[in-house]
C-alpha positions as CSV (number, residue, x, y, z in Angstrom):
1,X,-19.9,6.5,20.5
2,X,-16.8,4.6,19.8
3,X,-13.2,5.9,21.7
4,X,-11.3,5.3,18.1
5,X,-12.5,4.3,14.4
6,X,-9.6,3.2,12.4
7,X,-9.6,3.7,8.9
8,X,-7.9,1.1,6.9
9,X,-7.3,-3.1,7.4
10,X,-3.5,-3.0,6.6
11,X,-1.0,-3.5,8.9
12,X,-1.1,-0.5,10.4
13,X,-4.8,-0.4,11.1
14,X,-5.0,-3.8,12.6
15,X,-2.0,-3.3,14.4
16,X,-3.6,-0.4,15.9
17,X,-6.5,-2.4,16.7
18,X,-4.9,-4.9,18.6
19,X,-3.5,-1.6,20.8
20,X,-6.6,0.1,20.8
21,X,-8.3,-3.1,22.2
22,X,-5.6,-3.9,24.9
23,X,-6.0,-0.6,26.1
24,X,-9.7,-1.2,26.2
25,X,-10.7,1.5,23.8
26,X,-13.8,1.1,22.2
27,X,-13.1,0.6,18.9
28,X,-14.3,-0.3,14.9
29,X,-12.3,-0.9,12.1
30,X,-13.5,0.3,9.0
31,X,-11.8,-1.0,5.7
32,X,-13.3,-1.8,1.6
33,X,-11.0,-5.0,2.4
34,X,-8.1,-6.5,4.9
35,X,-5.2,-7.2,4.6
36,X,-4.4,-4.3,2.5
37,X,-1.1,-4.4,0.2
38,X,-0.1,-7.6,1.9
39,X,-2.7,-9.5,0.2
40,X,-0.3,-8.6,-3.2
41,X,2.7,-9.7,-1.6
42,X,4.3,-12.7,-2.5
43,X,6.7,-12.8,0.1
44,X,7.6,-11.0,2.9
45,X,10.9,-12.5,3.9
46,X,11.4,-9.8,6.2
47,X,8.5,-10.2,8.9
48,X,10.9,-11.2,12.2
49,X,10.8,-14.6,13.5
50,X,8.5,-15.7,10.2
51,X,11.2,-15.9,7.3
52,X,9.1,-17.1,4.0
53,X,6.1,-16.5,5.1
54,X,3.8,-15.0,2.1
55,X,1.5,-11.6,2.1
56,X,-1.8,-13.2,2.6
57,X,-0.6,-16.0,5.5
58,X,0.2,-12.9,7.5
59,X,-2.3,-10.9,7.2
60,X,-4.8,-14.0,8.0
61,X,-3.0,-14.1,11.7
62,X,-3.4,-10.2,11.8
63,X,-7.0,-10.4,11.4
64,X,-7.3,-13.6,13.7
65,X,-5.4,-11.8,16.0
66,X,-7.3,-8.8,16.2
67,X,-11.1,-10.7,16.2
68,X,-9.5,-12.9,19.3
69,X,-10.2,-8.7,21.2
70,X,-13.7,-9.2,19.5
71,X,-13.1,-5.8,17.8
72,X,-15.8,-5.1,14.9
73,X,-14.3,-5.1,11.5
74,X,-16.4,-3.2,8.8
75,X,-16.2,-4.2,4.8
76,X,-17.4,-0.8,3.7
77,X,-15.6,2.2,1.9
78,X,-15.4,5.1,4.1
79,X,-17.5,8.2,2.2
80,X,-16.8,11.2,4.4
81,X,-15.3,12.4,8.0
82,X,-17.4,15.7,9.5
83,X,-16.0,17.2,12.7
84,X,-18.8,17.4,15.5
85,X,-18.9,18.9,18.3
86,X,-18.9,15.0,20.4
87,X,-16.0,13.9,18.1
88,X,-16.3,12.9,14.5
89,X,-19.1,11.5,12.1
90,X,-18.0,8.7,9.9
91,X,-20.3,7.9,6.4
92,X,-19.9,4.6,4.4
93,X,-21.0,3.2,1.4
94,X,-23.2,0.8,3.6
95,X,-25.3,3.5,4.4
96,X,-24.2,3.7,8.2
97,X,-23.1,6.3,10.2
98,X,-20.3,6.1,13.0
99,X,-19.8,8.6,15.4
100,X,-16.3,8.4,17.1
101,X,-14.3,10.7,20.0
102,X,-10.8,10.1,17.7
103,X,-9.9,9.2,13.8
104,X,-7.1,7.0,13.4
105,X,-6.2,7.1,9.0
106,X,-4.3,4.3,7.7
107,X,-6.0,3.6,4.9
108,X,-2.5,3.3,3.3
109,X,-1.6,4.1,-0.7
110,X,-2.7,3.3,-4.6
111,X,-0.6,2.3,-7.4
112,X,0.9,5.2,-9.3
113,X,0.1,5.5,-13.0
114,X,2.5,6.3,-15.4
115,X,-0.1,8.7,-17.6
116,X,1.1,7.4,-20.5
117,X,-1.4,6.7,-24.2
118,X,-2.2,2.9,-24.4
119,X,-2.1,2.7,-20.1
120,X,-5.8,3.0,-19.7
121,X,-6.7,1.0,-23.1
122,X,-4.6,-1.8,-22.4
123,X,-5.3,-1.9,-18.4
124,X,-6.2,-5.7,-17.4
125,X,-5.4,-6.9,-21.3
126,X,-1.3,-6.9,-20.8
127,X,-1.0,-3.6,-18.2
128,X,-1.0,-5.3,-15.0
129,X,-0.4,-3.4,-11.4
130,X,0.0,-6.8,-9.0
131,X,2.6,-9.1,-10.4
132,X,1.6,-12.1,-7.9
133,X,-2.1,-11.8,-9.0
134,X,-1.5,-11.7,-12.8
135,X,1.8,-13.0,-12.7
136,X,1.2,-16.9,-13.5
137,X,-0.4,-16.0,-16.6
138,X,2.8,-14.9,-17.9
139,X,4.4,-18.1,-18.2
140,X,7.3,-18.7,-20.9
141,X,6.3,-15.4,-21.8
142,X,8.2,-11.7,-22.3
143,X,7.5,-8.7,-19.4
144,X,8.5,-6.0,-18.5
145,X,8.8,-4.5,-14.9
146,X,8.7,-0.7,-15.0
147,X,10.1,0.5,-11.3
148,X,13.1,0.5,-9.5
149,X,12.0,0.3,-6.2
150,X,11.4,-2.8,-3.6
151,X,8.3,-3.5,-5.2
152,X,9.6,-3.3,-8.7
153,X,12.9,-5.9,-8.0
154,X,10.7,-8.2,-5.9
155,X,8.5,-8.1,-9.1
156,X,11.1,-9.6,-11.5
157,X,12.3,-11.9,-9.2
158,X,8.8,-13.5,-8.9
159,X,8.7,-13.6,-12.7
160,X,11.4,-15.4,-12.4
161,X,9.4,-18.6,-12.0
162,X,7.1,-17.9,-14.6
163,X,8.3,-16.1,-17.6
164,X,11.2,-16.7,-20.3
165,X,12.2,-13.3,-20.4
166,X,11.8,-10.3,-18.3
167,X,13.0,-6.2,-19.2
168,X,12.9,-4.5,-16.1
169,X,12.7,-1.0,-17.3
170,X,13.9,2.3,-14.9
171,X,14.4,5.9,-14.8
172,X,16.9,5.9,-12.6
173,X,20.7,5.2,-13.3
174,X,20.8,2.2,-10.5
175,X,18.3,0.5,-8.6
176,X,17.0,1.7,-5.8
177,X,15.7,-1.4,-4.1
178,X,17.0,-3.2,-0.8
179,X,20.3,-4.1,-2.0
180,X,20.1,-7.7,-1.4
181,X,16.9,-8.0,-4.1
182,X,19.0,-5.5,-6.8
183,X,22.1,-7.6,-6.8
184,X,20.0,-10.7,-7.3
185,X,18.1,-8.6,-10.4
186,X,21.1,-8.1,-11.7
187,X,22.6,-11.4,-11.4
188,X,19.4,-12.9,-13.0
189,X,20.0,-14.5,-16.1
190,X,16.6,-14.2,-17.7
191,X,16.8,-10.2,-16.5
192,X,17.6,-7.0,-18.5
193,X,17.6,-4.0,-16.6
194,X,17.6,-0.8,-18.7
195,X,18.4,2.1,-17.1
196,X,18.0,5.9,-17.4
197,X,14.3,5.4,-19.7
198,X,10.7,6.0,-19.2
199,X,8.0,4.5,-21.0
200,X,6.0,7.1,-23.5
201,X,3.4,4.8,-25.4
202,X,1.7,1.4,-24.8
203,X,0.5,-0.5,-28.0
204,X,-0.8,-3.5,-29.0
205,X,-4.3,-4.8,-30.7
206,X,-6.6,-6.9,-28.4
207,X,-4.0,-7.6,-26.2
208,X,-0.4,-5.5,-25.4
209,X,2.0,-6.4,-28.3
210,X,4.8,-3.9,-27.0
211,X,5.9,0.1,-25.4
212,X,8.1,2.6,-26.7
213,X,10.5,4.5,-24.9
214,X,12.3,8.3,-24.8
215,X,15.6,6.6,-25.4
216,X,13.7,5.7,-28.7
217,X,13.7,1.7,-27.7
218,X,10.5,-0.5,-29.4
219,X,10.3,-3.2,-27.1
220,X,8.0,-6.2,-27.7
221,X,6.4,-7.7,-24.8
222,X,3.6,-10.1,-24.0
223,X,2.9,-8.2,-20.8
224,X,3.8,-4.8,-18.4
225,X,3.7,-5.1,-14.6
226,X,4.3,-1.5,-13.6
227,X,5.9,-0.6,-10.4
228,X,5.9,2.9,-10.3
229,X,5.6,4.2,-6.9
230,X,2.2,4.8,-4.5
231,X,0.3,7.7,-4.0
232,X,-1.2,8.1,0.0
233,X,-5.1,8.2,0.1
234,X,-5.6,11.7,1.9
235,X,-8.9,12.3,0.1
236,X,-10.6,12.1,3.4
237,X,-8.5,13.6,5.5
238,X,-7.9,16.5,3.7
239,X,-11.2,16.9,4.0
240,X,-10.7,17.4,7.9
241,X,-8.2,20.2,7.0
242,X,-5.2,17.4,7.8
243,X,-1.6,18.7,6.8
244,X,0.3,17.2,4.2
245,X,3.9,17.1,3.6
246,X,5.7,18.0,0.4
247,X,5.0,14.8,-1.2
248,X,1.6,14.7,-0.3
249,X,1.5,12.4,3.0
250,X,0.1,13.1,6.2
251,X,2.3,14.7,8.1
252,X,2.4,13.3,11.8
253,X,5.0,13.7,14.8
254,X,6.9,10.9,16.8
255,X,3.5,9.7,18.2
256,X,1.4,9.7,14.6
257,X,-0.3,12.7,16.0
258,X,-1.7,15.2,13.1
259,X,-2.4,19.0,13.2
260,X,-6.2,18.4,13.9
261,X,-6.8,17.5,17.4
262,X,-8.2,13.9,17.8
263,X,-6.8,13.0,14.2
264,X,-4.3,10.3,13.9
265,X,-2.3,9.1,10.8
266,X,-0.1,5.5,10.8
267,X,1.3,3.2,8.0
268,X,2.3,4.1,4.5
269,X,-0.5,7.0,4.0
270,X,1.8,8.8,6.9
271,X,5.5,10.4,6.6
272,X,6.3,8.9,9.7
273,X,8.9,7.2,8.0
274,X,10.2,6.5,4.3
275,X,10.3,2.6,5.0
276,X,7.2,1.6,3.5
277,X,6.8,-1.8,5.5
278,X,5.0,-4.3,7.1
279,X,7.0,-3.6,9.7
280,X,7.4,-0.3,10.5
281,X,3.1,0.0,9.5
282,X,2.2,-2.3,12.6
283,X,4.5,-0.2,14.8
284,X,3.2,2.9,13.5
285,X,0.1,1.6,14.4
286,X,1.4,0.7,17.8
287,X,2.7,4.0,18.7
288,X,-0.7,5.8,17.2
289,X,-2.9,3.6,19.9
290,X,-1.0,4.7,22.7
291,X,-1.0,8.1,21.7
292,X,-5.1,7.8,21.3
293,X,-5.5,6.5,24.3
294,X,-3.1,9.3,25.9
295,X,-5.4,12.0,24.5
296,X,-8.1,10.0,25.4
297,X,-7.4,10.0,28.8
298,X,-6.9,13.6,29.1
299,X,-10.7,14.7,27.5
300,X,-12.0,12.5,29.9
């Protein structure tokens, strides 16, 4: 029986799993890939002490990090949770079953959708959800970014590079991204930020020709990256009867403690805080492994 099985190879679960190890907790890390949303990020120019470095170089030193502890990591999709009476039984898609005295969840968020006719159709032929993956094959070519957040102005200023024209599309009445990427948005010559509008329809034939809006705009556009927003992935820890907050993430205390006993939350899937970062997930995760061991050490 493992001490901890972490859920999730973002930065919060690995940072946890470099805690959980130094602590000597037995522990496996179960995740469908590593590296999480980092391996989307272009650039994280706000990891201390590594300015520039991109979303994939960082999480490569995670994960080298965290097999210098020799801690197991698992590429498998986590099926189900059970509460036993030991702990808790853990299913994957591998066909393998994990037994485990604590849960830790950070198995982070997925991309909001907007709902909207022509979304699904188009999806992968001009709909796009990761601007550095898809980005490149948008060059000299007219985007839009739908989003106002982080995620949304780092977006168009990675299109920058690439395409001739970029509509960067909002519902809000300002941007609500760290204000040192808005006011470069805004100063961007190949930019045109259009506030207060949502997106109702996505067209096009084989590929995306263009989207109309409520403000009754027909935009033409060779491609749409959208930004919207992430939605946690609580599926299985709702399952364990895990509280939720108001907007739907698990809702944890100062130590990423839940309301089931020997159930853990850390990273973006948690409210622990509303700065969705690097950053603040590896802390989380931090804080969460001390906490497990704490309880740990007290069922013992």
């Amino acid at each position: 029986m493992e001490d901890v099985i972490i859920i999730g190879g973002g930065a919060a679960g690995l940072g946890a799993a470099l805690y959980c190890a130094r602590f000597t907790l037995k522990t496996t890390v179960i995740a469908k890939d590593y590296g999480g949303t980092g391996n989307i990020a272009h650039l994280v120019d706000n990891w201390i002490g590594q300015p520039g470095i991109t979303g994939p170089e960082l999480m490569k030193k995670f994960v080298a990090h965290v097999k210098e502890y020799k801690v197991p990591l698992v590429e498998a999709e986590v099926l189900s949770v059970e509460k036993t009476k030991k702990g808790f039984l853990v299913k994957t898609t591998d066909k393998k079953k994990y037994e485990s005295k604590t849960i830790l969840f950070a198995n982070g968020m997925t991309h909001r959708k907007l709902g909207i006719p022509g979304e699904r159709e188009y999806s992968g032929k001009g709909v796009h959800y990761c601007y550095t993956c898809d980005g490149p094959l948008y060059r000299d070519k007219t985007v839009a970014i739908i989003g106002g957040s982080d995620a949304a102005a780092l977006g168009t200023l990675f299109m920058e590079g690439y395409a001739k024209k970029i509509y960067v599309i909002y519902r809000g009445d300002k941007l609500r991204a760290e204000p040192i990427s808005a006011a470069k948005v805004y100063k961007m010559k190949k930019a045109e930020v259009i506030h207060n509008t949502n997106l109702t329809e996505i067209y096009g034939e084989k590929f995306v020709k263009g989207f109309k809006t409520d403000t009754k705009k027909d935009i033409k556009v060779d491609g749409i990256f959208i930004e919207a927003g992430h939605l946690p992935l609580t599926d299985l820890a709702k399952g364990l009867g895990v509280k939720l907050d108001e907007k739907g993430f698990i809702a944890v205390d100062k130590n990423q403690v839940t309301n089931i006993s020997g159930v853990f939350a850390a990273g973006d899937i948690s409210n622990g805080t509303s700065l969705k970062q690097f950053i603040t997930s590896a802390a989380e995760g931090s804080i969460a492994a001390q906490a497990i061991y704490s309880y740990i050490q007290k069922s013992s």
